[in-house]
N, C-alpha and C positions, 0 to 999 in steps of 0.2 A: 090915439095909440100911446103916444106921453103919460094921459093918465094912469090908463090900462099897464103900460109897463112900471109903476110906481106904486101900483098897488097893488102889483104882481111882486114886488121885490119886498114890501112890506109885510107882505103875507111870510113869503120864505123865512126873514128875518126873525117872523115871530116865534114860526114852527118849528125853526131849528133852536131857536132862546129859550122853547117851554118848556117846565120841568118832567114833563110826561112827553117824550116820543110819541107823535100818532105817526106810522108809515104812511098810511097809504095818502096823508094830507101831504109829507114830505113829498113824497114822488109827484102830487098833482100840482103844488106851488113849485117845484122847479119844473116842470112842463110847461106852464104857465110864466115863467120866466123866461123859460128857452124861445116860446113863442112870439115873447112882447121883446125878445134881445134888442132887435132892433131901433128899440123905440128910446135906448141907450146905450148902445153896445158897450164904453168903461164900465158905466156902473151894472149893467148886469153881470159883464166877465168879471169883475173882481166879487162879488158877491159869490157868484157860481163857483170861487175858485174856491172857496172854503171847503167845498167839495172833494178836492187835491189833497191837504192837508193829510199828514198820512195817519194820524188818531182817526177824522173824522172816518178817512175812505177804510180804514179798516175794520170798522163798526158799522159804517153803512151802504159801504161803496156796491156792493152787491144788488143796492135797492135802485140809488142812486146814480150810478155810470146810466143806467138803459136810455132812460129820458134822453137828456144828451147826446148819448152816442147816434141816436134814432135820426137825429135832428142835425147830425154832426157838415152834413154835406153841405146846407145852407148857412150854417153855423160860419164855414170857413169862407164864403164870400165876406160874410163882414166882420169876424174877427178871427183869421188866419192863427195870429200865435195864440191863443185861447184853447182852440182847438187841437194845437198842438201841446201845449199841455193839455189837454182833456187825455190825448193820446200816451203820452211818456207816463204820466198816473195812471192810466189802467193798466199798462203795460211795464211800471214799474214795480208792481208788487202783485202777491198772486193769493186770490182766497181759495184754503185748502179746508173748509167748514163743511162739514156734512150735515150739520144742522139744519132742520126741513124748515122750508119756506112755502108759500101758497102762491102759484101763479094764477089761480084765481079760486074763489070762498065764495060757496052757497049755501044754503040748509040744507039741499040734498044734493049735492055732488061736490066736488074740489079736486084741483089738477094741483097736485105736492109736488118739490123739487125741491134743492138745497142754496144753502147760500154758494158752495162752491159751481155749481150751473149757472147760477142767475148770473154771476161775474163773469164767467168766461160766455158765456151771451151778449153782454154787454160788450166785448173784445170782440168776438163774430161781427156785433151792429158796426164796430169801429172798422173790421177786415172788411167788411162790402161797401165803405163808403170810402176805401183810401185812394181810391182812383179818381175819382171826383175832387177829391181833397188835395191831391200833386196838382189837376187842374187850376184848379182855384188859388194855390198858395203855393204852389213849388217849392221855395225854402223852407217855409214852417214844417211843411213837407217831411222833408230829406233830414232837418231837425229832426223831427220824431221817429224816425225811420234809424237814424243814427243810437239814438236812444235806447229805442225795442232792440235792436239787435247788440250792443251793449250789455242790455242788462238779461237778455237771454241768454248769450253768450257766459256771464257772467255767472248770473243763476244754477244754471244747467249743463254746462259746457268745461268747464274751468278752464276757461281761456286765461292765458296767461296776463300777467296784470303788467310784464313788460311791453313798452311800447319800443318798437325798432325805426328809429327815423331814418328819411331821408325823401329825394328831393327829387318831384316828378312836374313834367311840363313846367317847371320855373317856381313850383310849388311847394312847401315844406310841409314835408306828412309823417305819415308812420302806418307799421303793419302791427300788431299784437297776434299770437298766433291762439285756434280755439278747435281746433281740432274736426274743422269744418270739413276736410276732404270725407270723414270719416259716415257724419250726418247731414250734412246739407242736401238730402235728397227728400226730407219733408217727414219720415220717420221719425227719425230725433228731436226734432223741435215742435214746439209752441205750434200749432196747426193755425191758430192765428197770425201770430209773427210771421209765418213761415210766410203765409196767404199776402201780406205786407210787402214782406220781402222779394215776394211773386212778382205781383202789382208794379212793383218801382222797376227792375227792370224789362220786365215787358213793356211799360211807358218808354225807358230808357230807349230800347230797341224799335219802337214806332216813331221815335222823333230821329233817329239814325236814317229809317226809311225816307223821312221826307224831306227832301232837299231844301224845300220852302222853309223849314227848320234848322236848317242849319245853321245861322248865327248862337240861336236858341241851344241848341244841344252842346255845342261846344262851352256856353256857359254853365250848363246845367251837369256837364263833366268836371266842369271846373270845380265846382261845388263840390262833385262827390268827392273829389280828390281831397279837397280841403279837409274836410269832415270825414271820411272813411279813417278807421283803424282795425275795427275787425276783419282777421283774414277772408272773412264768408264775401264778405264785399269787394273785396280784392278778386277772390276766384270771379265773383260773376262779371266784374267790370275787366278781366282780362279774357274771360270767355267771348263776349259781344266783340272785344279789341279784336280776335282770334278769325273774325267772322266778317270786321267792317271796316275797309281800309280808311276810312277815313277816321274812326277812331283808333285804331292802331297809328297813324302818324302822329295822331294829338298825344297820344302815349307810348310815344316810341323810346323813352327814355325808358321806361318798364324795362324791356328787354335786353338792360345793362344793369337795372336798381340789383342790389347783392343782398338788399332788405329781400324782393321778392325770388331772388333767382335761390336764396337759401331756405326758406322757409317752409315746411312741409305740408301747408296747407293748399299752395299755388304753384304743385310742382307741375302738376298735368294742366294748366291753364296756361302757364308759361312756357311749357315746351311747345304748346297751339300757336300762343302768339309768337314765338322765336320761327316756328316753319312759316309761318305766314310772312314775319312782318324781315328776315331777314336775307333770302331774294329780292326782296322790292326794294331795298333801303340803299343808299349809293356808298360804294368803298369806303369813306371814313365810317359810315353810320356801321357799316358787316365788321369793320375792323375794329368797331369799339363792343359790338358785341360778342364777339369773339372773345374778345380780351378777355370781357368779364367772366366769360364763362371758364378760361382757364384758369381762371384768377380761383376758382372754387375748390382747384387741386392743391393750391398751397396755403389751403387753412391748417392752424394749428391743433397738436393733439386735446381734445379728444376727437375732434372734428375731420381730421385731416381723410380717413379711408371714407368715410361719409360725405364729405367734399368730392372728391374724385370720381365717388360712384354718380357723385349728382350730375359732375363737370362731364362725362361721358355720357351722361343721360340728355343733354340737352347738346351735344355733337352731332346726337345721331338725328336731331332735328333739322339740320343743316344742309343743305342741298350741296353736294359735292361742285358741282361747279360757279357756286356762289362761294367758294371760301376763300379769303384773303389771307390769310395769316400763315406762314410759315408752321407756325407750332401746333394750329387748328390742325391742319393740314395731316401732319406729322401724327398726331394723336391719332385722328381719325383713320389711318393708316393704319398704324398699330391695332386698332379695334377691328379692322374687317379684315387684319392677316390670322386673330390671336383665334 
């Protein structure tokens, strides 16, 4: 196998050095590379990465993601971050060529497509194997995951390029907002991303299920936490909090953060987790949320009537005989005399 991947890698080397592009030889020596990976896994990933490069993948990435992505599920047994860049370049740039290609040439028949299909096919191959791929590598994982939605966000969204910090389970993070309340129901996006984005927290919500997982899960929150800044990620990881008390305590600080309580991507997630998580929580934990939440009426102009609409928005989430605060109290009051 040593041999065989050495002179699998020789081949490519040459194919891509000759002054005449032949296609369909490129696609077979890196098949034939992806095959023999193992037989060096550095030296194949860094060869294969040439494929990354954003000249190369934008000239042939259309030909070249398939192979790979095909292969991508075993790929990430033995090299994890490989395959996570394999994922963050197909998913960091987008072929809009209409330029016809041949998915397959005979003298009497031929099945036509473009460069812009063959690419988002190759994206498909990457969305059907990313569940096997969190299996296999979890970080590199939630890495590319972070990525794709980043730069779809990005792309498509014009999510904001401020980042709003602050500090959750003991963690320093941030939210950037992208206007996710609006399309995150699979319409708006990337049907592959979207498909990505599926995958990770429906993982997320089967390792919640299994209590056998539990050390597991709470690390693999941690992570998110670390790495999330898109709001989209925020909604879906305070909707599970909304649903799974055991993730709602690991994140009970959420439902004081002023990063997420003001932000209008994660109003309706947060008023889920505030009903849920702030009967359970004992007097100091209701009396800190409380706080923050009146805290929303005294933002300054131009914010200030938009604060208060929100500070009353998240009262009425409150269970009247869970409330500690004098001024909670009193508002709340006020709202179901007015």
């Amino acid at each position: 196998m040593a041999q065989l991947g050495g002179l699998a890698r020789i081949v490519l080397e040459r194919v891509w050095t000759a002054e005449h592009r032949n296609s369909p030889w490129a696609k077979a020596a890196i098949k034939n590379v992806v095959t023999t990976f193992g037989s060096d896994s550095g030296a194949s990933a860094s060869l294969l990465r040439k494929a990354f490069e954003i000249d190369h993948l934008m000239q042939h990435g259309h030909e070249e993601l398939t192979p790979m992505a095909r292969d991508a599920s075993r790929l990430a047994r033995l090299a994890p971050e490989f395959v996570r860049d394999l994922y963050i370049a197909a998913f960091g740039w987008q072929e809009t060529s209409d330029d016809q290609t041949f998915l397959f040439q005979s003298r009497l028949n031929g099945f036509l497509s473009n460069r812009a299909q063959d690419y988002k096919h190759a994206r498909w191959e990457l969305a059907q194997r990313y569940g096997r791929f969190l299996e296999e590598g979890p970080a590199a994982a939630m890495q590319a995951l972070f990525s794709i939605i980043e730069a779809e966000c990005r792309l498509h969204h014009r999510a904001s390029a401020e980042v709003v910090p602050f500090d959750l389970a003991g963690i320093a993070t941030g939210i950037r907002e992208d206007h996710s309340h609006i399309w995150d129901t699979g319409w708006g996006m990337d049907e592959n991303a979207h498909a990505i984005l599926n995958q990770f927290f429906h993982y997320l919500q089967e390792c919640l299920e299994d209590p056998a997982r539990a050390e597991f899960t709470t690390a693999l929150v941690r992570y998110l936490i670390a790495g999330a800044r898109d709001a989209v990620l925020w909604r879906r990881l305070l909707d599970l909090a909304a649903r799974f008390p055991a993730l709602a305590q690991q994140i009970c600080d959420a439902a004081s953060a002023e990063a997420l309580l003001s932000a209008s991507d994660t109003e309706r997630p947060m008023y889920l987790l505030i009903e849920a998580l702030h009967p359970a929580s004992s007097r100091d934990e209701r009396e800190r949320i409380e706080n923050a939440i009146m805290e929303l009426g005294n933002l300054e102009e131009p914010r200030h009537r938009w604060g208060e609409h929100r500070r009353d928005t998240y009262l009425a989430a409150l269970h009247n005989d869970a409330v500690v605060t004098e001024q909670s109290r009193t508002r709340i009051d006020e709202l179901r005399g007015a």
